[in-house]
DRENNU-994966 format. One record per residue (C-alpha): residue in one letter; y, x, z. Coordinates in steps of 0.1 Angstrom, whole numbers, plus 5000, padded with zeros to 4 digits. Last residue first. Example, Ala and Ser with C-alpha at 12.3 -4.5 7.8 and 13.67 -1.06 7.14 Angstrom:
REM DRENNU-994966
aa:v:u:w
S:4989:5137:5071
A:4955:5123:5078
//
This chain:
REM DRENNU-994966
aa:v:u:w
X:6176:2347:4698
X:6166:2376:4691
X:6153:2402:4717
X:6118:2400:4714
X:6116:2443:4710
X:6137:2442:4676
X:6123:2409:4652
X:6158:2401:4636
X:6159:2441:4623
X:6197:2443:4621
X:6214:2447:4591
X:6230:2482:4581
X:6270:2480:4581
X:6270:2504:4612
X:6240:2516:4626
X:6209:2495:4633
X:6206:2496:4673
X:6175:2472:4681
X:6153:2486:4701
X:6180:2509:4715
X:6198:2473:4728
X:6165:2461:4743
X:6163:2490:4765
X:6202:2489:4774
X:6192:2453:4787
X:6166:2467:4810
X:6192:2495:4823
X:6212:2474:4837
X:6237:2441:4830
X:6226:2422:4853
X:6218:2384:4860
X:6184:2381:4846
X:6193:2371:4812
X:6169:2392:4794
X:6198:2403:4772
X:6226:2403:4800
X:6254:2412:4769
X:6266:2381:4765
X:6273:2371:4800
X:6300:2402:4795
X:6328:2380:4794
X:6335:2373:4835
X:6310:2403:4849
X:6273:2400:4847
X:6262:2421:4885
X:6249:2453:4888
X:6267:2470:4861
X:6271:2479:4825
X:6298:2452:4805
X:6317:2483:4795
X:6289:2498:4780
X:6277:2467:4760
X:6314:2465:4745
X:6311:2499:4732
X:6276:2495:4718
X:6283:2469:4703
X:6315:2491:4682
X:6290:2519:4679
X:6262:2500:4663
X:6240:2469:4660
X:6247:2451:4625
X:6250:2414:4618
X:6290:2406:4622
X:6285:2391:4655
X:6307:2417:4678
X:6280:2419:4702
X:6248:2420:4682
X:6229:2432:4708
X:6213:2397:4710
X:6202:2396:4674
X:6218:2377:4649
X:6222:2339:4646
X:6237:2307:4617
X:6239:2271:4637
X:6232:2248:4611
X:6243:2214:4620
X:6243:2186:4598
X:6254:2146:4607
X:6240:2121:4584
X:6265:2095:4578
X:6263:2058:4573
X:6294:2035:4551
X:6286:2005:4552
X:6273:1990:4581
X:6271:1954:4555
X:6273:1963:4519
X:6298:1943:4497
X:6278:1915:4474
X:6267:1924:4439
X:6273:1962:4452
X:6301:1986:4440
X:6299:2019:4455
X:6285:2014:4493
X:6290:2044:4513
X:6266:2071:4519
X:6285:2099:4537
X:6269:2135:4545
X:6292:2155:4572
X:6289:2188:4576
X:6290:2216:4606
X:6287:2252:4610
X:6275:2273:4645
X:6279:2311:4646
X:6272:2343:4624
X:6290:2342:4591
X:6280:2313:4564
X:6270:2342:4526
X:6233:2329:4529
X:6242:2291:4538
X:6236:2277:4500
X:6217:2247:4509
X:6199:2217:4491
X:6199:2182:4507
X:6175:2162:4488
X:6177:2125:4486
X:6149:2094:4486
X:6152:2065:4475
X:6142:2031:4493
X:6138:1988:4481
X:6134:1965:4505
X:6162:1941:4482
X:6174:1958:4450
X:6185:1994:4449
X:6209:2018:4431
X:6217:2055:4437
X:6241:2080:4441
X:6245:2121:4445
X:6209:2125:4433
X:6204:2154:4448
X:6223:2163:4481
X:6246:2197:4481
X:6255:2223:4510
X:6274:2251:4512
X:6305:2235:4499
X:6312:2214:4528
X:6329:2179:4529
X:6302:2154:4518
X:6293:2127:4496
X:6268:2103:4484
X:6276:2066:4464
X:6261:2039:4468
X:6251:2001:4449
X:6230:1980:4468
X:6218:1954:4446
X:6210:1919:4465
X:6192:1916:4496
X:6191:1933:4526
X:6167:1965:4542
X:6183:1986:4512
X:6169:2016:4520
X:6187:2057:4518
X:6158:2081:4527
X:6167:2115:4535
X:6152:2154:4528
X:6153:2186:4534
X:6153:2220:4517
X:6147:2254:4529
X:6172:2271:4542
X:6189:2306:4534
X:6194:2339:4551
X:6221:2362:4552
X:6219:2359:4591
X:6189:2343:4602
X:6192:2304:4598
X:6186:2273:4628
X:6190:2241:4615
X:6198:2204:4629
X:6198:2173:4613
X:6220:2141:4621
X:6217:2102:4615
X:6182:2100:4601
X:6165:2073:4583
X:6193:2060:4564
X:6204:2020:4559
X:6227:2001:4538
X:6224:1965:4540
X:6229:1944:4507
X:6236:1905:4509
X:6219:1880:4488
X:6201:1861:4512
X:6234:1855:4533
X:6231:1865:4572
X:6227:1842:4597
X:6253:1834:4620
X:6255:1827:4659
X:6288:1829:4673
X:6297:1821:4714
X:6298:1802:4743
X:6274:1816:4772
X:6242:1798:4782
X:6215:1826:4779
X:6232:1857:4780
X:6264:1842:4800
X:6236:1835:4832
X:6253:1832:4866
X:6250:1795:4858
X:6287:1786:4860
X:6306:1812:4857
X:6288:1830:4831
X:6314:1852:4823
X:6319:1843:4788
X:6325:1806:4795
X:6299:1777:4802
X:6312:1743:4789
X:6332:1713:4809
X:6336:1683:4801
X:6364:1661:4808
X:6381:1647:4832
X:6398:1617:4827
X:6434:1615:4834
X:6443:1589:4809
X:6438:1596:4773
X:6457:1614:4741
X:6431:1620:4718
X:6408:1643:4698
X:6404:1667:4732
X:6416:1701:4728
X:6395:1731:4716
X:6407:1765:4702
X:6393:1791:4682
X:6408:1825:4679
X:6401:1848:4651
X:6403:1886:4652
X:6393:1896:4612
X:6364:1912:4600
X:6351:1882:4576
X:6377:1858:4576
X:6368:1837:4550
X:6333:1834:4559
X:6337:1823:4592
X:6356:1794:4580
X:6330:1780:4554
X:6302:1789:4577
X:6319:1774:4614
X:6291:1744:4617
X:6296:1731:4658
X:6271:1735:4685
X:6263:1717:4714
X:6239:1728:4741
X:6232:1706:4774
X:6233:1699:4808
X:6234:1661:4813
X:6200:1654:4799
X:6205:1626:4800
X:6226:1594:4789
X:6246:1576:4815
X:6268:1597:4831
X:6276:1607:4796
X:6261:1635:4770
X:6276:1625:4743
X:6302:1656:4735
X:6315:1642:4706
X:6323:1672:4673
X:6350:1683:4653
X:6355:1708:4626
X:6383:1738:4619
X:6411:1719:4618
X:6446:1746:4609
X:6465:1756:4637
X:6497:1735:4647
X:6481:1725:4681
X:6469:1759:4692
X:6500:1773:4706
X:6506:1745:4730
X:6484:1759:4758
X:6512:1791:4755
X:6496:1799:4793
X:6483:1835:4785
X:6477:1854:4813
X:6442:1862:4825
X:6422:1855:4789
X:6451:1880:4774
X:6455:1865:4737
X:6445:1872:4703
X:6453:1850:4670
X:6440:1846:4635
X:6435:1811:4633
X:6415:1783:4644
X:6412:1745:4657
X:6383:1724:4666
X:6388:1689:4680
X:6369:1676:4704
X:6358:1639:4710
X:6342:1631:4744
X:6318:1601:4751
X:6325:1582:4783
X:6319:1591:4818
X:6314:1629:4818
X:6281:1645:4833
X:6281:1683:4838
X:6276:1719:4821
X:6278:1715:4788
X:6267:1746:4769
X:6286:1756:4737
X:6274:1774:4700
X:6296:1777:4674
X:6280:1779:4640
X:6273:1804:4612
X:6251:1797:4580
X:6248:1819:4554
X:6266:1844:4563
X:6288:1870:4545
X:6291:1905:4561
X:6322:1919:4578
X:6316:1902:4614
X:6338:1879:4635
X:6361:1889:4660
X:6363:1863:4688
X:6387:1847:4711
X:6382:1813:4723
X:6405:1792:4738
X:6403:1761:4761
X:6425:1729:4763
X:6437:1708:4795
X:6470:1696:4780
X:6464:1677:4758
X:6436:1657:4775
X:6403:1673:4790
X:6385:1701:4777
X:6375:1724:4801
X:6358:1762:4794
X:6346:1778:4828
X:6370:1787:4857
X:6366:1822:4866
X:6396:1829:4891
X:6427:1823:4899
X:6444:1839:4865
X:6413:1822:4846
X:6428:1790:4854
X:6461:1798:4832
X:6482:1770:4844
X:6511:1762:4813
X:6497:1728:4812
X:6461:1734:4821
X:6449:1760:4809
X:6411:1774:4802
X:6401:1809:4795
X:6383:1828:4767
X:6387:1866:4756
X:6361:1891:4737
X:6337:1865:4731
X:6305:1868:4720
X:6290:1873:4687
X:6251:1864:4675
X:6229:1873:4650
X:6196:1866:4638
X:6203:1827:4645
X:6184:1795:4651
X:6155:1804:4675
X:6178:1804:4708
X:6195:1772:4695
X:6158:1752:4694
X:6147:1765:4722
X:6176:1756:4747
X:6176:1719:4733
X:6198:1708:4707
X:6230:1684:4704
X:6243:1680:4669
X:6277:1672:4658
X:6289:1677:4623
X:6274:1643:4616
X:6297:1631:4644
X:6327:1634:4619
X:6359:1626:4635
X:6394:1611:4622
X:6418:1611:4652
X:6440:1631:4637
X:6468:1649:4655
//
């Protein structure tokens, strides 16, 4: 293992400071401490220790899709040690069960990461403190992937402890928000984010009827050239243009045009995707949908929904005629009182049609 370390990469900060550094953060899924083949974290919450070889700490995080331009690992000593304390930062793709994975030995062939001294002795103050360690270069080339960073003292030394750092549970300041280990990264200037202003729609259309028009707005709230493309998976609706192309703040706006005239009586659904299509830089929360619902209705005496009121509703409304809604015949309580009585055979006269002749969708208040 080398013992080469470069405390430039090491920089100790103040609360403010690291709070005011990053636009994004990323905790955690998994971190845990062993000692030997101990798993602490199968006793208990432990914190993160680093002492010799074989007192190490993981770290289990899965990194974001987009680029950053800058990205660090952020720690938080928690006591006093008695001489200065070189770690050594090793990663790879790797996941692991915080409560029962003892492999401590696993780590050691990974490939270096960085480095950095924890300074912060018995002797120099503050005592509590934040470290944080440069991860850019490696966070960017594994954008998306489950990475696992782990942390072993630079050399072999006599049973020293070492220092120890908050974990993901906030052991020991009751506080993981604040003082937990984790990511912070900033995204890259010339990134693209995809954004639309509304994630579903909802319409309501007589039978045989269409819609009027409406209308997104597709923003690149990034930077770069967002390049998209629009589609969806029902042929009775279309969106104008079906693609578009935007620099940095930049918006367009989309029409969604219907054909829902020949959709049968009852609730339809479609999906609208915007997905990037060949930006300068891949889009971050690529791809968005729009959700549409048009729910298509008759009138209440329509019983057998196929947009007339005759015989065959009439047949079903009789046998549904009582004190009391029966199992199945909810349907036919019009005024929704509870029966089935006379009232409701009112509203069904108002609105009988004959058979194959449209219903009148204004008959004595009864649509729906």
């Amino acid at each position: 293992m080398s013992n080469t370390l470069c405390k430039a990469c090491t920089i100790a900060m103040a609360l403010t400071a690291i709070t005011a550094f990053g636009q994004n953060r990323i905790n955690p899924n998994a971190d845990c401490t062993l000692r030997g083949e101990v798993n602490y974290n199968a006793v208990g919450e432990f914190g993160l220790g680093v002492k010799h070889h074989g007192t190490v700490s993981y770290l289990e995080f899965t990194l974001g899709n987009a680029p950053a331009s800058q990205a660090k690992l952020v720690l938080n000593q928690r006591d006093r040690i008695n001489e200065p304390w070189p770690i050594l930062v090793r990663g790879a793709e790797f996941s692991f069960n915080e409560n029962t994975f003892t492999a401590w030995t696993t780590g050691l062939s990974w490939p270096l990461v960085g480095s950095f001294v924890v300074d912060r002795t018995q002797y120099t103050y503050p005592w509590v403190v934040f470290y944080e360690m440069d991860l850019t270069s490696w966070y960017n080339a594994n954008l998306g992937k489950t990475m696992s960073l782990f942390l072993v003292r630079a050399q072999e030394v006599v049973d020293i402890w070492g220092p120890m750092f908050e974990d993901r549970e906030g052991t020991k300041t009751g506080n993981p928000a604040m003082y937990g280990p984790r990511i912070e990264w900033v995204l890259a200037d010339n990134v693209p984010i995809l954004h639309r202003n509304v994630p579903t729609i909802d319409r309501i259309v007589d039978y045989t009827e269409n819609l009027s028009q409406d209308s997104f707005m597709v923003t690149n709230t990034g930077g770069g050239t967002l390049a998209y493309a629009i589609s969806d998976n029902a042929p009775w609706l279309s969106v104008n243009p079906p693609s578009g192309s935007l620099g940095g703040a930049q918006s367009n706006n989309h029409t969604i045009n219907y054909s829902v005239n020949n959709l049968g009586i009852g609730t339809h659904q479609a999906l609208i995707t915007i997905s990037d299509n060949g930006s300068s830089s891949p889009a971050v929360d690529s791809p968005q949908t729009i959700a549409v619902t048009v729910q298509v209705r008759t009138v209440l005496p329509d019983l057998d929904l196929d947009g007339d009121v005759d015989q065959e509703d009439f047949g079903k409304f009789q046998a549904c005629y009582g004190t009391s809604v029966q199992p199945g015949c909810e349907m036919a309580d019009f005024n929704g009182d509870g029966a089935v009585n006379h009232i409701d055979f009112g509203i069904f006269l108002g609105c009988f049609s004959g058979a194959n002749i449209l219903a009148d969708k204004t008959c004595d208040d009864a649509y729906q």
